[in-house]
C-alpha positions in Angstrom: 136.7 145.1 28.3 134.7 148.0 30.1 136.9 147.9 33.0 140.0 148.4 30.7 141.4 152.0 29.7 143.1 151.1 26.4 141.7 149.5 23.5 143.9 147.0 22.7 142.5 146.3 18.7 139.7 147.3 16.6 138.0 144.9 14.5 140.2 144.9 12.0 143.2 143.8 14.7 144.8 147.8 14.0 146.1 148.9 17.6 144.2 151.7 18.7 145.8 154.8 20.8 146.5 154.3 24.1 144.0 156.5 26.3 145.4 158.4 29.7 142.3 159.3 32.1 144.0 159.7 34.5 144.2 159.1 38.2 141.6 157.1 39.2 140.6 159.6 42.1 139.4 162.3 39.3 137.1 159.9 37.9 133.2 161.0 38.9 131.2 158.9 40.7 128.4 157.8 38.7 125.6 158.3 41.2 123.8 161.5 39.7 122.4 161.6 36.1 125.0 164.8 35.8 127.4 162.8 36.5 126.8 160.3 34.2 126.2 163.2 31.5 129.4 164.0 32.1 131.5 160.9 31.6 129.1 160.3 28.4 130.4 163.6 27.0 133.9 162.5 28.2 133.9 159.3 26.5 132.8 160.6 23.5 135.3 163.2 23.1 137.8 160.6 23.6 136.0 159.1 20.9 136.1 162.0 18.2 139.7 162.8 18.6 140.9 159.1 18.5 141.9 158.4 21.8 139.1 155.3 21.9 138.5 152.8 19.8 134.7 154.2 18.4 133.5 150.7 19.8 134.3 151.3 23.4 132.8 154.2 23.0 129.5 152.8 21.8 129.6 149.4 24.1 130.2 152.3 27.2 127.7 154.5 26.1 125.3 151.9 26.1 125.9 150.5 30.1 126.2 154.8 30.3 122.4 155.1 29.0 121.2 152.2 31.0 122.8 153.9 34.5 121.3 157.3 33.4 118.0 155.2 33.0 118.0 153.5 36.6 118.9 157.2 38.4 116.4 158.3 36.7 113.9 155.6 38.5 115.8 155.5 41.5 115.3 159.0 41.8 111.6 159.0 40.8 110.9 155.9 42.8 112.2 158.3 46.3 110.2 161.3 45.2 107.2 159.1 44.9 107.5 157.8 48.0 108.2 161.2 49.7 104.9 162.1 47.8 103.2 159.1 49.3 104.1 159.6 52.7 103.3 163.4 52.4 99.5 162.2 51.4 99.2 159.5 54.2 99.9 161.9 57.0 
């Protein structure tokens, strides 16, 4: 499913394109909300020009969302700390 680069049907059991991305060392790593951006805007193209069944698109951007969400309060939880310790000393 997620882990797999081709969509093998759609709903309707229609093969969908096979999708090249790649060597796996070009992929980002997913650490940085840019990053993330990134392979969100990356999916989606693959998306709009066919290359990705449009529900793989949606099902990625979804865990894509989520991982933009806990970066976001990974990142805000360390600045708030930084913050915390700034005040204490």
């Amino acid at each position: 499913m997620l882990e797999n680069n081709h969509s093998k049907s759609h709903q309707n059991g229609a093969s969908a394109p096979d999708v090249d991305s790649g060597p796996r060392d070009q992929r980002l790593p997913l650490k940085t909300a840019e990053n993330v951006r990134s392979e969100l805007a990356r999916i989606y193209r693959d998306g709009k020009f066919g290359k990705r069944d449009v529900s793989d698109v949606s099902r990625l951007a979804n865990v894509l969302n989520i991982m933009a969400r806990l970066i976001e309060t990974s990142d805000l939880e360390s600045r708030l700390e930084k913050l915390e310790k700034l005040q204490q000393s």
